[in-house]
N, CA, C and O atoms as a Tripos MOL2 file, in Angstrom:
@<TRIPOS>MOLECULE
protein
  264   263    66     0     0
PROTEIN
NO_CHARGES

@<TRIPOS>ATOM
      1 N         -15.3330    6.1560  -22.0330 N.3       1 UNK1
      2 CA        -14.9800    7.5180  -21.6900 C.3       1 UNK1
      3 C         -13.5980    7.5310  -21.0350 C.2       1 UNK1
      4 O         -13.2620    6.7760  -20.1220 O.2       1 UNK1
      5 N         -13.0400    8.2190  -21.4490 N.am      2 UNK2
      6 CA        -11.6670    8.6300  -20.7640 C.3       2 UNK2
      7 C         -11.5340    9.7610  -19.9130 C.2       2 UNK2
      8 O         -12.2040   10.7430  -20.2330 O.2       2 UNK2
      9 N         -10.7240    9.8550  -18.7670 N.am      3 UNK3
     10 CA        -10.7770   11.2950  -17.8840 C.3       3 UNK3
     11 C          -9.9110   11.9000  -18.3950 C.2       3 UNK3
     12 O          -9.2010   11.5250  -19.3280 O.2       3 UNK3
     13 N          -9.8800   13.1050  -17.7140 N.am      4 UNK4
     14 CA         -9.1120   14.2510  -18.0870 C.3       4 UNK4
     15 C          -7.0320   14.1970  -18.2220 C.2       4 UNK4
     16 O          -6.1850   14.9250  -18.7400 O.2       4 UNK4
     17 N          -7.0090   12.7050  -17.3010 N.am      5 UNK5
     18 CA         -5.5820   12.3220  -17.4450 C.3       5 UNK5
     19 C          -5.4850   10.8230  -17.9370 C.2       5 UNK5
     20 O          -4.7390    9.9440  -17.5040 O.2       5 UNK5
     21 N          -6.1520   10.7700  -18.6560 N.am      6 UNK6
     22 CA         -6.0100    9.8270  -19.2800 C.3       6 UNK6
     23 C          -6.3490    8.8360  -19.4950 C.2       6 UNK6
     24 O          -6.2140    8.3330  -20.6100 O.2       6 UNK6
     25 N          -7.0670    8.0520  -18.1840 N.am      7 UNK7
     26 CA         -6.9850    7.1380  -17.4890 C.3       7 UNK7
     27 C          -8.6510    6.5620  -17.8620 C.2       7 UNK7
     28 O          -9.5540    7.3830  -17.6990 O.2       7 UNK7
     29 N          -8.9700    5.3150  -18.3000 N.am      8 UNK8
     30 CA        -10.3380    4.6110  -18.2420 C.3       8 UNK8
     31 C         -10.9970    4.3620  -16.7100 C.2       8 UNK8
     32 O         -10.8850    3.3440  -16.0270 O.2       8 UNK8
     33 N         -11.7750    5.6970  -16.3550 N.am      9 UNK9
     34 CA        -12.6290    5.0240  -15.0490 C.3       9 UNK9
     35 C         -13.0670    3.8540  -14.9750 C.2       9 UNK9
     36 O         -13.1460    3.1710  -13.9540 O.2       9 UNK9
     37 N         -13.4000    3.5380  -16.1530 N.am     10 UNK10
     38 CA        -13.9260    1.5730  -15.9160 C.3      10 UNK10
     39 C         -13.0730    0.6670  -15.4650 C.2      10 UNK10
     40 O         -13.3650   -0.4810  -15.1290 O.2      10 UNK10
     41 N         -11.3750    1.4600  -15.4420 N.am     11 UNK11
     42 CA        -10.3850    0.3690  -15.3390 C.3      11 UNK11
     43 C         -10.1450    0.6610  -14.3360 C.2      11 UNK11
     44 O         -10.4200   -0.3040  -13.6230 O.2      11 UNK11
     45 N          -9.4570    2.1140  -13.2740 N.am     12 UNK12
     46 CA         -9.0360    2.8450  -12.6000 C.3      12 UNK12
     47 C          -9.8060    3.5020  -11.8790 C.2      12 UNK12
     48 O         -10.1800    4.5740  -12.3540 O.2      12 UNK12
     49 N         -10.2570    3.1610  -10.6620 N.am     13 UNK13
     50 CA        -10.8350    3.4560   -9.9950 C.3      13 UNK13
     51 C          -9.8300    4.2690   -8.8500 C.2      13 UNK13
     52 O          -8.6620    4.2000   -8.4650 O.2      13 UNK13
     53 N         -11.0060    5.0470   -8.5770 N.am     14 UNK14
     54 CA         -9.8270    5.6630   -6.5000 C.3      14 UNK14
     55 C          -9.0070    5.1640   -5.8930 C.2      14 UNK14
     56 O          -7.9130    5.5290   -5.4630 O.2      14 UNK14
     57 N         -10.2030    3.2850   -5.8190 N.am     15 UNK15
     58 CA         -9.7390    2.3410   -4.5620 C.3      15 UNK15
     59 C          -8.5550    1.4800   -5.5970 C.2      15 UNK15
     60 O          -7.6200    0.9750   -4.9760 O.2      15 UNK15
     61 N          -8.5600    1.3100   -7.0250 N.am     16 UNK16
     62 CA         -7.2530    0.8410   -7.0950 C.3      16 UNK16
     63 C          -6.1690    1.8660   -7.6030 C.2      16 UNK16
     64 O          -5.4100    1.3770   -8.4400 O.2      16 UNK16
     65 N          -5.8780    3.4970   -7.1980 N.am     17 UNK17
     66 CA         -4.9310    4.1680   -7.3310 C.3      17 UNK17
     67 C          -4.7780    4.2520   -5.9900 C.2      17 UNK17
     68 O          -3.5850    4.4240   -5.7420 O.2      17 UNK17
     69 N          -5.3810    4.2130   -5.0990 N.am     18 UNK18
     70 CA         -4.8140    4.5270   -3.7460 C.3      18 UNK18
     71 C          -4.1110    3.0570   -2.9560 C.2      18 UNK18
     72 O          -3.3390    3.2090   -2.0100 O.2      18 UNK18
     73 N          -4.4910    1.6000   -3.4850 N.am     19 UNK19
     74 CA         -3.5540    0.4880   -3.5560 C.3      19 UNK19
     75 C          -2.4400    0.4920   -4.3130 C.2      19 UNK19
     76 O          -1.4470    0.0760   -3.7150 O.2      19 UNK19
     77 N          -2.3030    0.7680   -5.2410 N.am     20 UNK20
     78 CA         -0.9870    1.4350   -6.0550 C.3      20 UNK20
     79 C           0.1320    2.4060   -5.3150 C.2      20 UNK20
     80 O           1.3360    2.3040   -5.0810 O.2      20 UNK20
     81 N          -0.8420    3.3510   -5.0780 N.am     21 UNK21
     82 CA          0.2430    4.1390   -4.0370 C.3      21 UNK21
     83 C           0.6990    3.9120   -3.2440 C.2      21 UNK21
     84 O           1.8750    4.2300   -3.0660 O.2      21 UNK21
     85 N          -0.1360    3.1310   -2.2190 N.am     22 UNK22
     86 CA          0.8150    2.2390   -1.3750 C.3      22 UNK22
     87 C           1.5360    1.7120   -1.1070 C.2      22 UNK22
     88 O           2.1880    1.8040   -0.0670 O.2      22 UNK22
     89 N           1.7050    0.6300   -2.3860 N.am     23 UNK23
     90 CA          2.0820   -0.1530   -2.8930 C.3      23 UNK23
     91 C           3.9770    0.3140   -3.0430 C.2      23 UNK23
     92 O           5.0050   -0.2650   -2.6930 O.2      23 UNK23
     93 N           3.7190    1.5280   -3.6860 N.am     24 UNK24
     94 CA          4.6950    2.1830   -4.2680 C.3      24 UNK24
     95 C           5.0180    2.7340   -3.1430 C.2      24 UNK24
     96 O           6.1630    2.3770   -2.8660 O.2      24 UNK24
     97 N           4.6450    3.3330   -2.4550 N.am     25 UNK25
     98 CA          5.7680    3.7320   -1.3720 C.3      25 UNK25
     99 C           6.0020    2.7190    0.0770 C.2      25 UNK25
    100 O           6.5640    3.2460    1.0370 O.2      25 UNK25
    101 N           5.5290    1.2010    0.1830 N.am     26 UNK26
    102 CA          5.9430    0.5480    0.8770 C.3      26 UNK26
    103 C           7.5440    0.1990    0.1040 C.2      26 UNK26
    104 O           8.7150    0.3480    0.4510 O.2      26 UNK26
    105 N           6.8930   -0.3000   -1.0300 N.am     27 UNK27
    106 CA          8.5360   -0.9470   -2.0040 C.3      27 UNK27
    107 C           9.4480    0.3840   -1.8100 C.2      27 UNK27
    108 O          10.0170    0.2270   -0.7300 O.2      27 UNK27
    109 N           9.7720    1.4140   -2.2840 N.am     28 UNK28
    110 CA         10.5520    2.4570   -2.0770 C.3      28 UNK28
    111 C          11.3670    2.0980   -0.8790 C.2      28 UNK28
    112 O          12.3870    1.4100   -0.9220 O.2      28 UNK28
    113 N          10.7740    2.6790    0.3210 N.am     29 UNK29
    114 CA         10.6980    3.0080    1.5170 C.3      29 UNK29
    115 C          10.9120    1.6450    2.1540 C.2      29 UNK29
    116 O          11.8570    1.5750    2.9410 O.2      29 UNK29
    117 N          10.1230    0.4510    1.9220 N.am     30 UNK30
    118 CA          9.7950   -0.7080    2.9400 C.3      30 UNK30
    119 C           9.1790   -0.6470    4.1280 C.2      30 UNK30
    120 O           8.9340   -1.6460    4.8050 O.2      30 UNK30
    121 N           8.8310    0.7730    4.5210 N.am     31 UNK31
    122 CA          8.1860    1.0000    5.9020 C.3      31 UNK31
    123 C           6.9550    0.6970    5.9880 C.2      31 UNK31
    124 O           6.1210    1.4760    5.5270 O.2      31 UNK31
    125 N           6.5990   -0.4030    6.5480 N.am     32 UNK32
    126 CA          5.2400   -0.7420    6.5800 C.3      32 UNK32
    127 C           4.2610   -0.2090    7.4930 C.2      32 UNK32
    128 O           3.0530   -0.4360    7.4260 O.2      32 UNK32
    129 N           4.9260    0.6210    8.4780 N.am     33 UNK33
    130 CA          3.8460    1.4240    9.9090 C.3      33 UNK33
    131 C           3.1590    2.6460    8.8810 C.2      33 UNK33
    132 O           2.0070    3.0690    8.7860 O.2      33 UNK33
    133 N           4.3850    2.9830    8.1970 N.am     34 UNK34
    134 CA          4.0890    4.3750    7.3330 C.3      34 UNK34
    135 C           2.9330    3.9130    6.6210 C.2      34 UNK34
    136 O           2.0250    4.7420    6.5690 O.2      34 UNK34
    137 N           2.7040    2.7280    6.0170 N.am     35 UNK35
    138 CA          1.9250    2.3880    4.9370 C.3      35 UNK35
    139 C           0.8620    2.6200    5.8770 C.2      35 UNK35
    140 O          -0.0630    3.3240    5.4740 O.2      35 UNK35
    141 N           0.8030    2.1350    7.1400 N.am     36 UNK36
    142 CA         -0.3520    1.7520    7.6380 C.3      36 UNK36
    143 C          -1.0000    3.0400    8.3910 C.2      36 UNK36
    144 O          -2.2150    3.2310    8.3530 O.2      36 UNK36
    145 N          -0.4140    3.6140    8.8430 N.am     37 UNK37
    146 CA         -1.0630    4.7410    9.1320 C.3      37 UNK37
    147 C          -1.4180    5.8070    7.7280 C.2      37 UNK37
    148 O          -2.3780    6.5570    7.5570 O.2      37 UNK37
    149 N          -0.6730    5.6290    7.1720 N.am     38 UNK38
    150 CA         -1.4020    6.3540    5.5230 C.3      38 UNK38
    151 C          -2.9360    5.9610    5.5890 C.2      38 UNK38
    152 O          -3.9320    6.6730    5.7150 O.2      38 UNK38
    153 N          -2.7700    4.3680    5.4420 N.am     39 UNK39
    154 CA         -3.9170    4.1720    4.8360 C.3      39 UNK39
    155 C          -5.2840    3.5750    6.4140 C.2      39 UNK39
    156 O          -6.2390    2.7990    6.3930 O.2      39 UNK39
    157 N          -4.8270    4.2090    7.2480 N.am     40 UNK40
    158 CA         -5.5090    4.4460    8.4620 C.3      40 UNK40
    159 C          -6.2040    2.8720    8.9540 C.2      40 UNK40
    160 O          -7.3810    2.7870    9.3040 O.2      40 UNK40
    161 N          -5.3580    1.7970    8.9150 N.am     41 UNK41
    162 CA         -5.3480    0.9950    9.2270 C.3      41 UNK41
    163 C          -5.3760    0.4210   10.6740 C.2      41 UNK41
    164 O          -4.2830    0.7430   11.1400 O.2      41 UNK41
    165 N          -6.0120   -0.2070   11.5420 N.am     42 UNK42
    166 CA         -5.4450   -0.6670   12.6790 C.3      42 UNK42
    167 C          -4.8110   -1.6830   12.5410 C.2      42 UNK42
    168 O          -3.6830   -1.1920   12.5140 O.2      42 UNK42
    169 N          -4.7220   -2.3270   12.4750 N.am     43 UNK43
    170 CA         -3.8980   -3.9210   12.1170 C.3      43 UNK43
    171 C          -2.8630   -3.4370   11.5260 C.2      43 UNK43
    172 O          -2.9450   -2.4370   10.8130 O.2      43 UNK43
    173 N          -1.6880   -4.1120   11.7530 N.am     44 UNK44
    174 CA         -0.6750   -4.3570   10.3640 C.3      44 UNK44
    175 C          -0.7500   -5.6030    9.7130 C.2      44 UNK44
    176 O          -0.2140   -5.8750    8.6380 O.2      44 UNK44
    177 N          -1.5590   -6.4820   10.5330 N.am     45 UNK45
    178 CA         -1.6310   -7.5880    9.4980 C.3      45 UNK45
    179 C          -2.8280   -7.0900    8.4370 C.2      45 UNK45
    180 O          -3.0570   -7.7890    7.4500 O.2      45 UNK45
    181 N          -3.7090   -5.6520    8.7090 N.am     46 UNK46
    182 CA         -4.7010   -5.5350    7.2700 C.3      46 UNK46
    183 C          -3.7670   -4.9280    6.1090 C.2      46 UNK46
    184 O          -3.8430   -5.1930    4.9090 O.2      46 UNK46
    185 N          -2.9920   -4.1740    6.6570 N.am     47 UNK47
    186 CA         -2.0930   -3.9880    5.5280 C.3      47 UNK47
    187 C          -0.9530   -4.5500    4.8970 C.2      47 UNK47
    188 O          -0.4010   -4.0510    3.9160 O.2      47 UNK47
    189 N          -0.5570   -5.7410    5.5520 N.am     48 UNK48
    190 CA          0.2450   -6.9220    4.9200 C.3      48 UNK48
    191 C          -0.8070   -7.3220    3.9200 C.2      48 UNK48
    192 O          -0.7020   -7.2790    2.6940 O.2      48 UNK48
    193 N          -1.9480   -7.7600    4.7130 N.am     49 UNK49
    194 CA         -2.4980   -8.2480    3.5620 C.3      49 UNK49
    195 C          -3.5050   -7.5970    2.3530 C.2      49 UNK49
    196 O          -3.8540   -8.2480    1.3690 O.2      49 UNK49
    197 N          -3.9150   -6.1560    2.6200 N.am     50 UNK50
    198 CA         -3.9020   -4.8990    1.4070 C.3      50 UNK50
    199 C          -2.8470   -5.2530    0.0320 C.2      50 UNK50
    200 O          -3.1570   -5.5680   -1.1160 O.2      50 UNK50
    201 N          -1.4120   -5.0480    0.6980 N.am     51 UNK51
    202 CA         -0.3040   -5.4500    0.2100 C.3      51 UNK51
    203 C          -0.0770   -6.3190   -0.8770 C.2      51 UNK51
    204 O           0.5020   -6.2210   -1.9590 O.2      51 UNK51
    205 N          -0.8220   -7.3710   -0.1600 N.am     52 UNK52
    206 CA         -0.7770   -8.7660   -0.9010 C.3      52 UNK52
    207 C           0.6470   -9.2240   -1.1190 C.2      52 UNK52
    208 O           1.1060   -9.9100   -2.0320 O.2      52 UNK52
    209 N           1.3100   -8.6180    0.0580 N.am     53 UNK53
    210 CA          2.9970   -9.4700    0.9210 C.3      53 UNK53
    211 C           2.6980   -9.9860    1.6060 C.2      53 UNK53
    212 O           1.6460   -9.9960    2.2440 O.2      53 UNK53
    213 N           3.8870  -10.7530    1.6500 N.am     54 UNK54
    214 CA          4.0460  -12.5470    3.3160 C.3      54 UNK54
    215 C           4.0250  -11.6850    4.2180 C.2      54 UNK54
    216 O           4.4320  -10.5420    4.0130 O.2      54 UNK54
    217 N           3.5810  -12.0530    5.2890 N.am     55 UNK55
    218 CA          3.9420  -11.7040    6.6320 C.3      55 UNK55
    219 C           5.1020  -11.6770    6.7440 C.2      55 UNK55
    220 O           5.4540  -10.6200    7.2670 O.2      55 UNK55
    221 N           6.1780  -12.5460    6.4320 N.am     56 UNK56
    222 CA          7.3940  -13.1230    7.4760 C.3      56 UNK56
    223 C           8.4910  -11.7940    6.4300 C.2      56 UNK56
    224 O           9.3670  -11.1040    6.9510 O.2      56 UNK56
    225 N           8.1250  -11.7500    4.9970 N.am     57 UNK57
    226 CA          8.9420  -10.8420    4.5250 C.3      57 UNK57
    227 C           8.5250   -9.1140    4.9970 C.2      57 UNK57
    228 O           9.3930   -8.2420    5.0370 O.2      57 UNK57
    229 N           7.3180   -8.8970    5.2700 N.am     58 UNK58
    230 CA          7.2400   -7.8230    5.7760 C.3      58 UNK58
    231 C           8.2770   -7.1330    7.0280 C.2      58 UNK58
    232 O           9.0750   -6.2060    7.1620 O.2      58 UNK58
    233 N           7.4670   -8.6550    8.0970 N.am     59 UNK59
    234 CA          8.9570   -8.0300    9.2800 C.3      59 UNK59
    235 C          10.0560   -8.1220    9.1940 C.2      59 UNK59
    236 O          10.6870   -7.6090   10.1190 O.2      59 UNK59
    237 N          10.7590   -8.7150    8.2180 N.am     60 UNK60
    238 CA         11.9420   -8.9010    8.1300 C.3      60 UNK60
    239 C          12.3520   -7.6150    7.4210 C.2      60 UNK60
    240 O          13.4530   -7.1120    7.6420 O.2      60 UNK60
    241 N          11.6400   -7.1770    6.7300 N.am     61 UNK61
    242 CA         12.1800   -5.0610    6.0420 C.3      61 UNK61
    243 C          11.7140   -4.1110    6.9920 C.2      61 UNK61
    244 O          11.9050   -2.9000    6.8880 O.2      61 UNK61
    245 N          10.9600   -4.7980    8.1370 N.am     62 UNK62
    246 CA         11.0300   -3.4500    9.2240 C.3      62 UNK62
    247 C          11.9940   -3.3400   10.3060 C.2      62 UNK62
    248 O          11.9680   -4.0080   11.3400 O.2      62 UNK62
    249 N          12.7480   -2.5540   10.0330 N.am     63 UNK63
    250 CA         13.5070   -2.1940   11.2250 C.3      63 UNK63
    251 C          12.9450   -1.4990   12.5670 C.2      63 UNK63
    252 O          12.6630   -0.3020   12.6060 O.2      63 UNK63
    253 N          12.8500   -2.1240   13.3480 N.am     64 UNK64
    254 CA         12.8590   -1.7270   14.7850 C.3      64 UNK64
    255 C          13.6750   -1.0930   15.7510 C.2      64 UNK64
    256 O          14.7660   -1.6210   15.9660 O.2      64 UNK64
    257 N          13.4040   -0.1710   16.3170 N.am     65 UNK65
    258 CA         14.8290    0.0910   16.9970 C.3      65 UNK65
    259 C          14.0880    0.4730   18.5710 C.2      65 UNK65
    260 O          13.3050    1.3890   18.8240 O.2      65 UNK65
    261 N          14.5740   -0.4420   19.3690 N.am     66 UNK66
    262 CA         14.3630   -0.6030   20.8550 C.3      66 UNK66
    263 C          15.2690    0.0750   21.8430 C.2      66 UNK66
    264 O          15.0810   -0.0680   23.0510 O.2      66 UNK66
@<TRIPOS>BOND
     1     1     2 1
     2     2     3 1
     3     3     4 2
     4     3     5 am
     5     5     6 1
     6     6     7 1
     7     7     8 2
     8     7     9 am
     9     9    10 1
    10    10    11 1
    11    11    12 2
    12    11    13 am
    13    13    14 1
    14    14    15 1
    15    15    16 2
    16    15    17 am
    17    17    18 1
    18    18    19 1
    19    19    20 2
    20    19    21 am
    21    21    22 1
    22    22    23 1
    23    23    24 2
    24    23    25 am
    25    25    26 1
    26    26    27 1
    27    27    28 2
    28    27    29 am
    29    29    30 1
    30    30    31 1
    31    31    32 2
    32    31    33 am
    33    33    34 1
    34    34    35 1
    35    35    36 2
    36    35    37 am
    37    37    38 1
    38    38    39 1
    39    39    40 2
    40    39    41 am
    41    41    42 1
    42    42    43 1
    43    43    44 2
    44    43    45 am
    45    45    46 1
    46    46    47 1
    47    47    48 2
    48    47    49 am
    49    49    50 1
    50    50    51 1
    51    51    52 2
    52    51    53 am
    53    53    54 1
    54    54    55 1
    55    55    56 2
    56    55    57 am
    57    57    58 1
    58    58    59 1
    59    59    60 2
    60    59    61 am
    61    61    62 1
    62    62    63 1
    63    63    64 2
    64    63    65 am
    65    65    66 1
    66    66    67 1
    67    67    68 2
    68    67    69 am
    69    69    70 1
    70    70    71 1
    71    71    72 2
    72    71    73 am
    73    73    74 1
    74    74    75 1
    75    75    76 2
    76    75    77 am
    77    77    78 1
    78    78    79 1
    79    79    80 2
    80    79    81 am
    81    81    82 1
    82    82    83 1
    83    83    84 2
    84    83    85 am
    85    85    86 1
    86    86    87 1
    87    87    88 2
    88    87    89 am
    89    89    90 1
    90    90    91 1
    91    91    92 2
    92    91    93 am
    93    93    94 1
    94    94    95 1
    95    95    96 2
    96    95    97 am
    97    97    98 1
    98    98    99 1
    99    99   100 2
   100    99   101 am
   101   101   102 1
   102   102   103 1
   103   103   104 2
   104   103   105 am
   105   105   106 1
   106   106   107 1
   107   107   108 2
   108   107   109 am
   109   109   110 1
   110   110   111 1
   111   111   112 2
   112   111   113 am
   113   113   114 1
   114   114   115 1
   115   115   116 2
   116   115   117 am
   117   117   118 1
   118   118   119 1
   119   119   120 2
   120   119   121 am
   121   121   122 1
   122   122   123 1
   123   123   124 2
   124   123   125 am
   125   125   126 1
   126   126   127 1
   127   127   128 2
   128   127   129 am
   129   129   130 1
   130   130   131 1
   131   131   132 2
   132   131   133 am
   133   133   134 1
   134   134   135 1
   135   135   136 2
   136   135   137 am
   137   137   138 1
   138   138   139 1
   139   139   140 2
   140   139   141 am
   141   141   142 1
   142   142   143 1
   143   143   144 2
   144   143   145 am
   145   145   146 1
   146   146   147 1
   147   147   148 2
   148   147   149 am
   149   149   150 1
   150   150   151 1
   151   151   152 2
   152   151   153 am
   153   153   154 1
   154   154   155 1
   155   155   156 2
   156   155   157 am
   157   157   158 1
   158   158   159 1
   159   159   160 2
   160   159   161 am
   161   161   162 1
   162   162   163 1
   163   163   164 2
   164   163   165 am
   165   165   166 1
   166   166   167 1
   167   167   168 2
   168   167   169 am
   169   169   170 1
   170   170   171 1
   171   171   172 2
   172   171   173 am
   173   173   174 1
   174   174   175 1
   175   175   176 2
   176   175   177 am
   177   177   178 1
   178   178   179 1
   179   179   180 2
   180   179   181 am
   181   181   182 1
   182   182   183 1
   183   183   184 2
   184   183   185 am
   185   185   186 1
   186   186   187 1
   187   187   188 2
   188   187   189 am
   189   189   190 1
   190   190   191 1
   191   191   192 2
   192   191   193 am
   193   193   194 1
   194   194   195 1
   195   195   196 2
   196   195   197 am
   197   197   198 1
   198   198   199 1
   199   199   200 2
   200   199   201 am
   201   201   202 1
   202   202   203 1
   203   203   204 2
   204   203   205 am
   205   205   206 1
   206   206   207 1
   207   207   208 2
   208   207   209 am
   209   209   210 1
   210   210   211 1
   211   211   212 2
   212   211   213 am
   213   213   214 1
   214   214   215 1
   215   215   216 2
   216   215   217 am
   217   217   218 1
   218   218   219 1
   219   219   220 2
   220   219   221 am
   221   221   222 1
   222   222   223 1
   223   223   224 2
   224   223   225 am
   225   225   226 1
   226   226   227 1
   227   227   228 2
   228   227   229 am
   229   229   230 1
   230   230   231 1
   231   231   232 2
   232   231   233 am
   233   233   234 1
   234   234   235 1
   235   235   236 2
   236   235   237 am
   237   237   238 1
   238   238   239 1
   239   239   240 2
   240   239   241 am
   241   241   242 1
   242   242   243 1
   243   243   244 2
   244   243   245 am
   245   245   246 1
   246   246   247 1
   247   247   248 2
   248   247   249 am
   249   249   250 1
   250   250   251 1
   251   251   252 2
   252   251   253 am
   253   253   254 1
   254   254   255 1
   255   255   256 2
   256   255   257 am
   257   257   258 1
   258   258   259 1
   259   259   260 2
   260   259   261 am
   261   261   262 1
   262   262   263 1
   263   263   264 2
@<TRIPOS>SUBSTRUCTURE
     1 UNK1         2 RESIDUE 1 A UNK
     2 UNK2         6 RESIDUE 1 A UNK
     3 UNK3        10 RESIDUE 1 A UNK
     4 UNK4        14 RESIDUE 1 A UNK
     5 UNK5        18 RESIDUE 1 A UNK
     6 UNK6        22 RESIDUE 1 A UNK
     7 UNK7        26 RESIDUE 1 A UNK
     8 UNK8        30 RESIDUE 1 A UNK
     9 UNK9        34 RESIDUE 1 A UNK
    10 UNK10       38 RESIDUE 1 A UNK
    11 UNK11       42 RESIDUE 1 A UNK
    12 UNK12       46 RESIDUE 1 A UNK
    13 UNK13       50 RESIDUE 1 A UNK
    14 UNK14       54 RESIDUE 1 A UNK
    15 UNK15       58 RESIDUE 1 A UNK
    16 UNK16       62 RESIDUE 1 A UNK
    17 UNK17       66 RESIDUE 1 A UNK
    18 UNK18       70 RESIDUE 1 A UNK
    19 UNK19       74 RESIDUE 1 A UNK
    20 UNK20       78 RESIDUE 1 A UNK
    21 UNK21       82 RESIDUE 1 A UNK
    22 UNK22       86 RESIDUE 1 A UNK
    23 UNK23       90 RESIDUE 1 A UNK
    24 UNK24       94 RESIDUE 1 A UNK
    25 UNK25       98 RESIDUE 1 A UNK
    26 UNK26      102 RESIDUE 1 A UNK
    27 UNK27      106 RESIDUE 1 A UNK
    28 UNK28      110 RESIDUE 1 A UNK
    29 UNK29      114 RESIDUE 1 A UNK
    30 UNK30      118 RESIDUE 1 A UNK
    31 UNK31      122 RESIDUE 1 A UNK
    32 UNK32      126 RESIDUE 1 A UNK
    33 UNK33      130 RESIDUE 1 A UNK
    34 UNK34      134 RESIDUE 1 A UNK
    35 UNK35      138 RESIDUE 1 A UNK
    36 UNK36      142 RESIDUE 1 A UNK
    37 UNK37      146 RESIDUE 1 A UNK
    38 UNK38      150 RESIDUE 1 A UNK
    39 UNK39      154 RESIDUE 1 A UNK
    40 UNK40      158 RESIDUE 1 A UNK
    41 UNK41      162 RESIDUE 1 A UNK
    42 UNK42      166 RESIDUE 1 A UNK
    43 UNK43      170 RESIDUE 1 A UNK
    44 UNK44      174 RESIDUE 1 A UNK
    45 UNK45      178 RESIDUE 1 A UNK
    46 UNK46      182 RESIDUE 1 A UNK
    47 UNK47      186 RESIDUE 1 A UNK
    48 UNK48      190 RESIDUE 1 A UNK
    49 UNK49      194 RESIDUE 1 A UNK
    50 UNK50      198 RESIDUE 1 A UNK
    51 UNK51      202 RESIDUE 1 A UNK
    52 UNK52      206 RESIDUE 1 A UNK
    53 UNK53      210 RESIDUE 1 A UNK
    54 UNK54      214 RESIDUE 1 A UNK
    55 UNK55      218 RESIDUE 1 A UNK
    56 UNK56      222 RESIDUE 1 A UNK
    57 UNK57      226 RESIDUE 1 A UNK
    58 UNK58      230 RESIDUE 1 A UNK
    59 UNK59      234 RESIDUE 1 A UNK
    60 UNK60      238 RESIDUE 1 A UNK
    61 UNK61      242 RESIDUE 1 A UNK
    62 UNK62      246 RESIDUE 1 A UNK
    63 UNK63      250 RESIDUE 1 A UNK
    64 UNK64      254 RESIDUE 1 A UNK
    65 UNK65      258 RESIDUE 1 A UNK
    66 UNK66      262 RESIDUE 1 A UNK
């Protein structure tokens, strides 16, 4: 069965369009707090590793400003 946009539910599920999106607006952006409060995370290491990015390259694309 196919949905209404196109897409095979057997393949495409919620939980992997809403990792996608993420996905897509960490790379864009690189902001990883943003990612993480999107996806209502406490950790940033759960969403490094959501991600399925290094740690060490994550902090190195977040800018901090103190």
């Amino acid at each position: 069965m196919v949905s209404s946009i196109g897409l095979d539910p057997k393949r495409y599920g919620t939980h992997s369009m809403r990792r996608t999106k993420a996905a897509h607006i960490y790379k864009k952006t690189g902001n990883l707090r943003a990612v993480q409060l999107l996806l209502g995370h406490r950790k940033l290491e759960s969403t490094v590793q959501y991600l399925g990015i290094e740690v060490d390259d994550a902090l190195a694309s977040e800018q901090v400003e103190l």
